[in-house]
Short mmCIF file of the C-alpha atoms (twelve columns), coordinates in Angstrom:
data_MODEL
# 
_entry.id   MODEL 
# 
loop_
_atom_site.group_PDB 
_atom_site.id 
_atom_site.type_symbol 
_atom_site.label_atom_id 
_atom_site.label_alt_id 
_atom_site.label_comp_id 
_atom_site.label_asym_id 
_atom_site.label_seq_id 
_atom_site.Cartn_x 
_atom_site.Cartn_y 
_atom_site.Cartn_z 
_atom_site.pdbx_PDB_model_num 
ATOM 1   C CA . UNK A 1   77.133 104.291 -42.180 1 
ATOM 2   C CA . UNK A 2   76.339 102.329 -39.196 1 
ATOM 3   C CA . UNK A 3   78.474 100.172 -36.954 1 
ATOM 4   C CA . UNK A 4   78.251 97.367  -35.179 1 
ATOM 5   C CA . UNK A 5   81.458 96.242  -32.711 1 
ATOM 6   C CA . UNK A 6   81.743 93.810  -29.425 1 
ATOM 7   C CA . UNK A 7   83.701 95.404  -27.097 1 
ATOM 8   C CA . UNK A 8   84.396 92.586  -24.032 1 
ATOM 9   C CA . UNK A 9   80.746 91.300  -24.090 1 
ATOM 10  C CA . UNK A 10  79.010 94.725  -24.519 1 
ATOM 11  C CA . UNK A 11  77.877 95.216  -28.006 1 
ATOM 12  C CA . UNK A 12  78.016 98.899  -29.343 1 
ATOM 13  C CA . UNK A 13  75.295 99.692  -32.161 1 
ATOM 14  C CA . UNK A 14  76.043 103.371 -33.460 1 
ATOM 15  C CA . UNK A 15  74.325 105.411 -36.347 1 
ATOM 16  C CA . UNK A 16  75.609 108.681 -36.516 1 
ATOM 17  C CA . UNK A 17  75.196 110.348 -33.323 1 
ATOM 18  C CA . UNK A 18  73.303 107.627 -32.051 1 
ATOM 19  C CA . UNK A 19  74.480 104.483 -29.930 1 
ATOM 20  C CA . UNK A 20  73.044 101.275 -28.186 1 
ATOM 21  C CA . UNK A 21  74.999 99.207  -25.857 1 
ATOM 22  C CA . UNK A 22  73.326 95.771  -25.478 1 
ATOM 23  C CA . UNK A 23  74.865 93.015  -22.888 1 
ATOM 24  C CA . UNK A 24  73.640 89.420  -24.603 1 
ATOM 25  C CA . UNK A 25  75.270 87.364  -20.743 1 
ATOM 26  C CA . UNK A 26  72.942 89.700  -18.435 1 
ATOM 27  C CA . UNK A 27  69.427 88.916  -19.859 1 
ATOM 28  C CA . UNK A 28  70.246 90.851  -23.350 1 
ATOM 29  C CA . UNK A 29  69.835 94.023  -21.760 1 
ATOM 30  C CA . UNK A 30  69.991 97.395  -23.705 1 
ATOM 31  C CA . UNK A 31  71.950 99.051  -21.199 1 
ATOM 32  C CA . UNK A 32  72.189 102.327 -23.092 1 
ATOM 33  C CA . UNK A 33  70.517 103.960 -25.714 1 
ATOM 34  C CA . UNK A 34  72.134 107.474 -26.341 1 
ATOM 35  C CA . UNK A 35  71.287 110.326 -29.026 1 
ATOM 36  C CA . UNK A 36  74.330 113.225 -29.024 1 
ATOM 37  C CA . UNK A 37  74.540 113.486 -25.129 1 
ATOM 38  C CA . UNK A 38  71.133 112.711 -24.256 1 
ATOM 39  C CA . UNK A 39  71.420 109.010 -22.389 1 
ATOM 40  C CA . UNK A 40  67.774 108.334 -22.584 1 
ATOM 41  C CA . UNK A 41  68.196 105.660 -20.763 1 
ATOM 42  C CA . UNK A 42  68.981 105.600 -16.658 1 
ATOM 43  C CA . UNK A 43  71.131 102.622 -15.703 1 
ATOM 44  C CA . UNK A 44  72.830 101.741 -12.555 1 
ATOM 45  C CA . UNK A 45  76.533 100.692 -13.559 1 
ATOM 46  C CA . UNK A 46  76.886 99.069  -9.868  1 
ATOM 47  C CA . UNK A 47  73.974 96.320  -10.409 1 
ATOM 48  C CA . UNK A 48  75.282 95.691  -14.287 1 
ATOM 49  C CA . UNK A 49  78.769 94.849  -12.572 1 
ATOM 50  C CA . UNK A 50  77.318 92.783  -10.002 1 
ATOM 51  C CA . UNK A 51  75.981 89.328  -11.136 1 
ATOM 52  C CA . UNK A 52  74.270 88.340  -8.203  1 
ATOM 53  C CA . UNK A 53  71.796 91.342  -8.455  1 
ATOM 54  C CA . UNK A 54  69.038 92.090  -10.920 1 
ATOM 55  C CA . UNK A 55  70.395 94.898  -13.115 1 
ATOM 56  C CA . UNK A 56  68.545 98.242  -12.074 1 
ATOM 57  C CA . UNK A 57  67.995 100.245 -15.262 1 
ATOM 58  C CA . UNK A 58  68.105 99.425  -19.364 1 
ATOM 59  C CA . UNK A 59  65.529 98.018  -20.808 1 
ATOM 60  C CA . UNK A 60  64.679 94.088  -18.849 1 
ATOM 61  C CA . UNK A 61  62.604 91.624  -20.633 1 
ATOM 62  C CA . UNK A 62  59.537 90.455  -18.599 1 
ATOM 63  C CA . UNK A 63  59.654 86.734  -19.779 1 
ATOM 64  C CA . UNK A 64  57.588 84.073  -19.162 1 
ATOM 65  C CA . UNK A 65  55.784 86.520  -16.576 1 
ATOM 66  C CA . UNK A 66  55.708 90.227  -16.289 1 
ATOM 67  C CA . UNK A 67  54.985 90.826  -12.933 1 
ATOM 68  C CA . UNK A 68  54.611 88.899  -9.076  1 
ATOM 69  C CA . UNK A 69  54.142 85.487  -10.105 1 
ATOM 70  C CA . UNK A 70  51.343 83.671  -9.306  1 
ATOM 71  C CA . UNK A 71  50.991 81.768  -5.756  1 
ATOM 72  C CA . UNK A 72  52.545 78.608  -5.958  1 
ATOM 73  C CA . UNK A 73  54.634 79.475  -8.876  1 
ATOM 74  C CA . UNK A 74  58.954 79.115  -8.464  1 
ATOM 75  C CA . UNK A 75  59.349 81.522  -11.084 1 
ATOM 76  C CA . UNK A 76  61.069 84.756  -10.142 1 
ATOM 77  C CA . UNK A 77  59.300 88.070  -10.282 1 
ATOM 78  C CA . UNK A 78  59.628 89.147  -13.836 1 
ATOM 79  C CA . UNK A 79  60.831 85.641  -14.746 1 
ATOM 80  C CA . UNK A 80  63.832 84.217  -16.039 1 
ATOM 81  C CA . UNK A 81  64.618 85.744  -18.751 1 
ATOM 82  C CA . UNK A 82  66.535 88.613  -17.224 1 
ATOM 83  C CA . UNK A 83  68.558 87.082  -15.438 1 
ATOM 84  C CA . UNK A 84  69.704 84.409  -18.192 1 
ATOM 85  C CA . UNK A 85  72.726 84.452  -20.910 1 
ATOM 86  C CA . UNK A 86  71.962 84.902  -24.432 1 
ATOM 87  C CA . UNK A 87  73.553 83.150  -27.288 1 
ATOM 88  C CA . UNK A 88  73.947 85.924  -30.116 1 
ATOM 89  C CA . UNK A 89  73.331 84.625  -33.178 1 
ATOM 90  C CA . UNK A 90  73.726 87.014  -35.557 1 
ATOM 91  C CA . UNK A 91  75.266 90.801  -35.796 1 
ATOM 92  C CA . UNK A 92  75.397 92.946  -39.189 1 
ATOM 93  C CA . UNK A 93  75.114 96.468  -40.055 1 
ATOM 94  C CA . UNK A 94  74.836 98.523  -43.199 1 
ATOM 95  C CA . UNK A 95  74.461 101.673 -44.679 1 
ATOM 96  C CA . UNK A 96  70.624 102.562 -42.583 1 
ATOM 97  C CA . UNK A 97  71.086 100.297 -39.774 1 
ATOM 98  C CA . UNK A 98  73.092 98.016  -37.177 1 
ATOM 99  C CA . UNK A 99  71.165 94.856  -35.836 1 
ATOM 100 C CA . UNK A 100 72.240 92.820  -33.355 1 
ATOM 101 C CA . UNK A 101 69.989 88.928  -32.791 1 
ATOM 102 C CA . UNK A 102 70.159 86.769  -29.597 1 
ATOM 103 C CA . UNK A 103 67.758 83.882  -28.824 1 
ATOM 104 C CA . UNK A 104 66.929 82.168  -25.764 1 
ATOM 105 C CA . UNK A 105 65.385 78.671  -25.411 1 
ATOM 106 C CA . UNK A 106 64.766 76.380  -22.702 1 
ATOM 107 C CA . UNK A 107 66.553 74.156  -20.648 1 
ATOM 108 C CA . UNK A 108 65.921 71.915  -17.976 1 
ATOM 109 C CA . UNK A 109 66.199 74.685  -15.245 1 
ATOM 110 C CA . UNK A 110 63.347 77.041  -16.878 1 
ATOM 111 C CA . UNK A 111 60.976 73.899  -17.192 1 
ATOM 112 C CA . UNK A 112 61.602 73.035  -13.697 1 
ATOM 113 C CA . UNK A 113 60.052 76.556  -13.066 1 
ATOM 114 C CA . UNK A 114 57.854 77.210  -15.956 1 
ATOM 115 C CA . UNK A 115 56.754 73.622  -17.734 1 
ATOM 116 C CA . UNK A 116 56.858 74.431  -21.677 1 
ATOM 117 C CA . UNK A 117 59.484 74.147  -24.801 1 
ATOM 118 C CA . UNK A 118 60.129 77.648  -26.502 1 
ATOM 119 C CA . UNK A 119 62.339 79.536  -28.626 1 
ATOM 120 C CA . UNK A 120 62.476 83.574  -28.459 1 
ATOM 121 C CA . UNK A 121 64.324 85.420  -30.614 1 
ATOM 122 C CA . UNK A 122 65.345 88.918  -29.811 1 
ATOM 123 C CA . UNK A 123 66.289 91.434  -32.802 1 
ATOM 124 C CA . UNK A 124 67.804 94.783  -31.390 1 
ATOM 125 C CA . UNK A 125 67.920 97.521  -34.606 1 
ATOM 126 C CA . UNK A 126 69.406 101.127 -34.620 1 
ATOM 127 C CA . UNK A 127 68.323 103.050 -37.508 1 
ATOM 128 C CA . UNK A 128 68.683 106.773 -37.543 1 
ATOM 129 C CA . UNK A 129 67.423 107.989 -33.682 1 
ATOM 130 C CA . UNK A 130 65.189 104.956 -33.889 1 
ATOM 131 C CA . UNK A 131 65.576 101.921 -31.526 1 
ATOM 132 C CA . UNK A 132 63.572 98.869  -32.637 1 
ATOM 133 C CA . UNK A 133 63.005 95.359  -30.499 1 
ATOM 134 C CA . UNK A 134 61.601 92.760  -32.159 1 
ATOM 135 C CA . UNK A 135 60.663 89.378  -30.397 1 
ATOM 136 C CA . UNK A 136 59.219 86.216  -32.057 1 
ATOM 137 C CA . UNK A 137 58.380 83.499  -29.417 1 
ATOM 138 C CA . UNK A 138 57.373 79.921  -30.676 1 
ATOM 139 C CA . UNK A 139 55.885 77.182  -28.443 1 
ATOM 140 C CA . UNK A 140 57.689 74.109  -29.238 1 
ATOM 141 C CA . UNK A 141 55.983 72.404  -26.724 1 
ATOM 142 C CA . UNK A 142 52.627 69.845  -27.157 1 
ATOM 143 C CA . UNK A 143 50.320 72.161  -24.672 1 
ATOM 144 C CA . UNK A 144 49.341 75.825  -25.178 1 
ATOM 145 C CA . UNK A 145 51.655 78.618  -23.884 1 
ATOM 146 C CA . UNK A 146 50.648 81.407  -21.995 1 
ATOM 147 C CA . UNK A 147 51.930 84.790  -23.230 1 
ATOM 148 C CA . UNK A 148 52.738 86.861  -20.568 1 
ATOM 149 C CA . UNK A 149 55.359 89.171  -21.544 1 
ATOM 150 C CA . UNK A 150 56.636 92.932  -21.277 1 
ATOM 151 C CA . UNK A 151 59.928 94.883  -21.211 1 
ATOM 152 C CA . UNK A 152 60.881 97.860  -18.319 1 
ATOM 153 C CA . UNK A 153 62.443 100.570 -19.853 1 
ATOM 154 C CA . UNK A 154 64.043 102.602 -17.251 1 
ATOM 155 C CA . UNK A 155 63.865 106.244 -19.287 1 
ATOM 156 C CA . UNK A 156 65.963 109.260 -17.627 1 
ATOM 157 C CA . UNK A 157 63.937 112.349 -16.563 1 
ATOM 158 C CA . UNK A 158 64.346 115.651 -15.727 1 
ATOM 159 C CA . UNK A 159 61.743 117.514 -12.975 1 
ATOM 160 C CA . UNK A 160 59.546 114.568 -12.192 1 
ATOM 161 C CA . UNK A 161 56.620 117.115 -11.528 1 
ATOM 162 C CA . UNK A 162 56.618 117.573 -15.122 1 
ATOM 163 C CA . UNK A 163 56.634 114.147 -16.251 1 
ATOM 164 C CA . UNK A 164 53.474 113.161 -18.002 1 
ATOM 165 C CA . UNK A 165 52.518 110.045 -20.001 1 
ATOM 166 C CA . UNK A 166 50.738 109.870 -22.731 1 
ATOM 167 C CA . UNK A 167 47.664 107.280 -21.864 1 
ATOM 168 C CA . UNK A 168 47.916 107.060 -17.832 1 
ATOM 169 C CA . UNK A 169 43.641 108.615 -17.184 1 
ATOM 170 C CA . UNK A 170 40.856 106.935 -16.163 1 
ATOM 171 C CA . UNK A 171 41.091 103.715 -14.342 1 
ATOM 172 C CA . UNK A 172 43.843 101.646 -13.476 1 
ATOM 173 C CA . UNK A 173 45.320 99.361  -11.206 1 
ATOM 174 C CA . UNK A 174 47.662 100.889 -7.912  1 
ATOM 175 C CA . UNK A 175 50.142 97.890  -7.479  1 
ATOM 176 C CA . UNK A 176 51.267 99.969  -4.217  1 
ATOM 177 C CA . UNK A 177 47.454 99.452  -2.584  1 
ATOM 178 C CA . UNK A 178 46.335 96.610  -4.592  1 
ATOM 179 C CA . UNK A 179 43.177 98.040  -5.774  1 
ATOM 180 C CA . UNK A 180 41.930 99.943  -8.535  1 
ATOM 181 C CA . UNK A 181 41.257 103.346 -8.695  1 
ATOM 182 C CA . UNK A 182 40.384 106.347 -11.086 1 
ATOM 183 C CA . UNK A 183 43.416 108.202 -12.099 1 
ATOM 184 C CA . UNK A 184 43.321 111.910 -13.176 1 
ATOM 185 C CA . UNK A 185 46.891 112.712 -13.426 1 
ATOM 186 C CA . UNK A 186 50.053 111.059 -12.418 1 
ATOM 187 C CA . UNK A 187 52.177 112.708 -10.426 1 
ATOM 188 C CA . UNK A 188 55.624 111.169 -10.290 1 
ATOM 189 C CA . UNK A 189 57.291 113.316 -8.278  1 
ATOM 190 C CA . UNK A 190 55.523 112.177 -4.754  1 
ATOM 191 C CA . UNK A 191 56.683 108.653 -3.536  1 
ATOM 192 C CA . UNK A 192 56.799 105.236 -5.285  1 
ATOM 193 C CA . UNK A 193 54.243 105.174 -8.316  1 
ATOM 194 C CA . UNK A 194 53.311 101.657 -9.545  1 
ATOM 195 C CA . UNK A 195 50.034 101.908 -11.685 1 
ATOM 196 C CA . UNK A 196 48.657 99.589  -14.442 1 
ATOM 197 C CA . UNK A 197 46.482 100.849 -17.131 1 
ATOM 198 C CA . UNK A 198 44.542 98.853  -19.609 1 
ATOM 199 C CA . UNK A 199 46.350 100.625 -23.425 1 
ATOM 200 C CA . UNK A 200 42.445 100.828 -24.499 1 
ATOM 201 C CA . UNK A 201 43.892 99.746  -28.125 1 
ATOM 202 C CA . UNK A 202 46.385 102.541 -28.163 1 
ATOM 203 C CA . UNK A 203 49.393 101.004 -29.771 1 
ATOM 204 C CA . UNK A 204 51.928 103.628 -28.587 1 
ATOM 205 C CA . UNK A 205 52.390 106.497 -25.740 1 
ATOM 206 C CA . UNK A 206 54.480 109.354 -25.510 1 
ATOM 207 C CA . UNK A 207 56.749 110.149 -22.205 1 
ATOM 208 C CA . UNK A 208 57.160 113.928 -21.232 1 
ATOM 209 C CA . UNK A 209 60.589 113.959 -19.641 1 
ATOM 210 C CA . UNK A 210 59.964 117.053 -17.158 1 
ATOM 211 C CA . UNK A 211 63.101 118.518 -19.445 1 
ATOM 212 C CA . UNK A 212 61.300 119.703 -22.542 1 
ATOM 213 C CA . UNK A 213 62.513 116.456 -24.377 1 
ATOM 214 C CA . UNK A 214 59.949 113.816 -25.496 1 
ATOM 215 C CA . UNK A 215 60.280 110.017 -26.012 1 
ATOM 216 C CA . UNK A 216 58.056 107.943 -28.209 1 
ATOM 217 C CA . UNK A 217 57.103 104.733 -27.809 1 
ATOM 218 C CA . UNK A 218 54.869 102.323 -30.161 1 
ATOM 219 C CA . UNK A 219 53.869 98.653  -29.787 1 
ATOM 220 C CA . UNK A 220 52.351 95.411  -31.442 1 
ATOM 221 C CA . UNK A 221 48.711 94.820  -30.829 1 
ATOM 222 C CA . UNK A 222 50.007 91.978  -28.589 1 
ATOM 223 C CA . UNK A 223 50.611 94.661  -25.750 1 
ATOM 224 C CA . UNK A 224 47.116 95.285  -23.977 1 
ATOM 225 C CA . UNK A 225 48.466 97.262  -20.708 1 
ATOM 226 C CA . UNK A 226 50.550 99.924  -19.944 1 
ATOM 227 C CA . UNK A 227 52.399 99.918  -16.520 1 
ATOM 228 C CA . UNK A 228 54.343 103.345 -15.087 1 
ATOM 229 C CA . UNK A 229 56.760 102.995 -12.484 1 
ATOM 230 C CA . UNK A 230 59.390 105.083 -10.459 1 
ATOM 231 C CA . UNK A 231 60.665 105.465 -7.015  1 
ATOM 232 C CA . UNK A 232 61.225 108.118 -4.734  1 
ATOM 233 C CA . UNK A 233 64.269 110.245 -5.437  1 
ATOM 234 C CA . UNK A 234 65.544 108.442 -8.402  1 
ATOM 235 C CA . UNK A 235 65.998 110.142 -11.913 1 
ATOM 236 C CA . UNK A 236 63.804 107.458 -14.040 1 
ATOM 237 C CA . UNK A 237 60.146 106.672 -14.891 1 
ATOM 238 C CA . UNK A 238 59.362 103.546 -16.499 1 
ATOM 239 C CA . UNK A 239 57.191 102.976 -19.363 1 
ATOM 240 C CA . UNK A 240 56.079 99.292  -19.553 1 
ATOM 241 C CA . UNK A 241 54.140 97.671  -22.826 1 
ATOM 242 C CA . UNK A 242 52.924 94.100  -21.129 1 
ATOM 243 C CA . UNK A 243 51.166 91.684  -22.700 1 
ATOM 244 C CA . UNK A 244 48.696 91.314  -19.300 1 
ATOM 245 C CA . UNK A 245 48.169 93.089  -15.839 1 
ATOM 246 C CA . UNK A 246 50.915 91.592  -13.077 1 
ATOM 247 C CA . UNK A 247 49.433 89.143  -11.126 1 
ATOM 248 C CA . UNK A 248 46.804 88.231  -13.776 1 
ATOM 249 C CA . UNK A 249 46.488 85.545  -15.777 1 
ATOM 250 C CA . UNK A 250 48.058 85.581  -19.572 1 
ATOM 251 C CA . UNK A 251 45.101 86.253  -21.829 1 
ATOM 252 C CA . UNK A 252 46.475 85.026  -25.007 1 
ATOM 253 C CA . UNK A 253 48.183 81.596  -25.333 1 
ATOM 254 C CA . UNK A 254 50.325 79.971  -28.002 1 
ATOM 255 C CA . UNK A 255 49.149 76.915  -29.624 1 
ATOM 256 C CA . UNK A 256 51.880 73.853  -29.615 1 
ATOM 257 C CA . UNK A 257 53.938 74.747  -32.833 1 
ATOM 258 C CA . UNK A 258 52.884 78.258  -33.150 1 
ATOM 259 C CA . UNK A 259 54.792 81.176  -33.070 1 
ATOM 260 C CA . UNK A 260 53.711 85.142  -32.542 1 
ATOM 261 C CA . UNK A 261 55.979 88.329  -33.106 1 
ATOM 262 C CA . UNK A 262 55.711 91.065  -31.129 1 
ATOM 263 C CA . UNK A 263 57.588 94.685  -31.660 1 
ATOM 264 C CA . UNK A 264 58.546 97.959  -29.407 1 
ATOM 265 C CA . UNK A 265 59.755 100.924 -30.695 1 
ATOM 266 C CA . UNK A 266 61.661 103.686 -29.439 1 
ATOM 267 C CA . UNK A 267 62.455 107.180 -30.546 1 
ATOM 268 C CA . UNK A 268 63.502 110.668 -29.822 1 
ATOM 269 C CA . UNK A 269 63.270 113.726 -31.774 1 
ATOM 270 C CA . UNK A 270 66.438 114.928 -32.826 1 
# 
C-alpha cells in the first residue's frame, strides 16, 4: 500500500521500500527520491534550509527558460519557477501509487519578467521504484508562448571515471567554451562538464553511476536536447531533458488557449 503524509511542508510519498520527499514552498522540488538505502538523488540540505539561495540538488524545474536567459531578458537563469511557492492542490494514494499535484500560475511579478498568462500543473507519482513527473502547461494568454522548459536532476554517483550516459557522442554544445565540438566520450571525472546534446529523437537515456547501479530515464517527444552537468569534486552528474539548447530560442510555442503535456520518468532497478 502506498502512503502519502505532509510532514511540516515536506511531503513524503513511500511505496514499499521506496520514498519521495517533495517541498511544494521551494519551487516543488523533489528533494529526495530513495529506493532501500540508495538516495539516488544528491541534495545539499544547507541550500534547502536557506531561502535566499537556489537549492543545490533534487530535481529544479527549468521554467519559462532552461538556461542563461537571453540578453535583455530580467528573468533569472533557469527562470522563476524554482524559486516560487506552489499551491498543492491535490494529494491521494492507493494501493499502486501515491501522487502528489501542485500548480503554478502567474502573477504580476512573473509578467513583469516574462509577459504571458499560464497555468502549469505539476503531478509527482511513486509507483513501485518508479518516479513519474508529469507537467501540463496552458497559455492563457492572447499571444503564442514559447516553450522553453527542462528539469536538473542532480543524480548521486559513485567513481565519476565510470560514469557514462547513455546518448552523450557525436556533436554537442560545450557551455564551458561556448562552442561546439565532437564528443567521443565524457569524462566526468576531470573539471566542470557542461555539454548540450541534441536527443536525436531518443526519448530516454540511461546514467551509469560509476557504482555498478543504473538509472533510467525516459521523456515526452517535447524534450529535443539532452544537457550533462557536474562540477569538480562533487558526488552528482546531472541528466537534463530540455525542451531547447540554453541560450537558444524556444522552438515550439503554445498557441493562446492551448495547452501541451509533457512527462519524465525515473527508475532504478531493484
Amino acid at each position: 500500500m502506498a502512503r502519502i503524509e505532509n510532514v511540516e511542508g515536506r511531503w513524503r510519498l513511500s511505496d514499499a521500500q521506496c520514498v519521495v520527499e517533495v517541498v511544494p514552498a521551494r519551487g516543488a522540488l523533489v528533494t529526495s527520491f530513495s529506493i532501500g538505502d540508495d538516495a539516488v538523488l544528491f541534495l545539499d540540505e544547507a541550500t534547502l534550509a536557506d531561502p535566499t539561495k537556489n537549492v543545490r540538488g533534487g530535481v529544479p524545474l527549468l521554467f519559462p527558460f532552461a538556461g542563461k536567459a537571453p540578453a535583455g531578458s530580467t528573468l533569472p537563469q533557469h527562470g522563476f519557477a524554482r524559486r516560487l511557492p506552489w499551491e498543492v492542490s491535490g494529494a491521494s494514494a492507493d494501493e499502486k501509487s501515491a501522487r502528489l499535484e501542485c500548480v503554478l500560475r502567474d502573477t504580476d511579478d512573473t509578467r513583469a519578467a516574462w509577459p504571458h498568462a499560464f497555468e502549469l500543473r505539476y503531478g509527482i507519482t511513486l509507483s513501485g521504484a518508479r518516479l513519474t513527473l508529469e507537467w501540463t502547461l496552458t497559455n492563457r494568454g492572447v499571444t503564442p508562448m514559447p516553450l522553453h522548459f527542462g528539469i536538473h536532476p542532480y543524480f548521486r554517483v559513485g567513481d565519476k571515471a565510470g560514469v557514462q550516459v547513455e546518448g552523450t557522442k557525436g556533436l554537442a554544445f560545450d557551455n564551458t567554451t561556448q562552442v561546439e565540438r565532437t564528443v567521443e566520450r565524457v569524462d566526468f571525472s576531470k573539471g566542470e562538464v557542461d555539454l548540450h546534446f541534441a536527443t536525436a529523437g531518443a526519448k530516454g537515456t540511461t546514467l551509469q553511476r560509476g557504482d555498478g547501479s543504473r538509472v533510467h530515464l525516459s521523456w515526452t517527444e517535447q524534450f529535443d536536447t539532452l544537457v550533462v552537468w557536474t562540477l569538480p569534486q562533487q558526488p552528482f552528474v546531472c541528466v537534463e531533458p530540455w525542451t531547447a539548447r540554453g541560450a537558444q530560442p524556444a522552438r515550439q510555442h503554445l498557441a493562446p488557449g492551448a495547452m501541451t503535456k509533457l512527462a519524465v520518468e525515473v527508475w532504478r532497478e531493484l
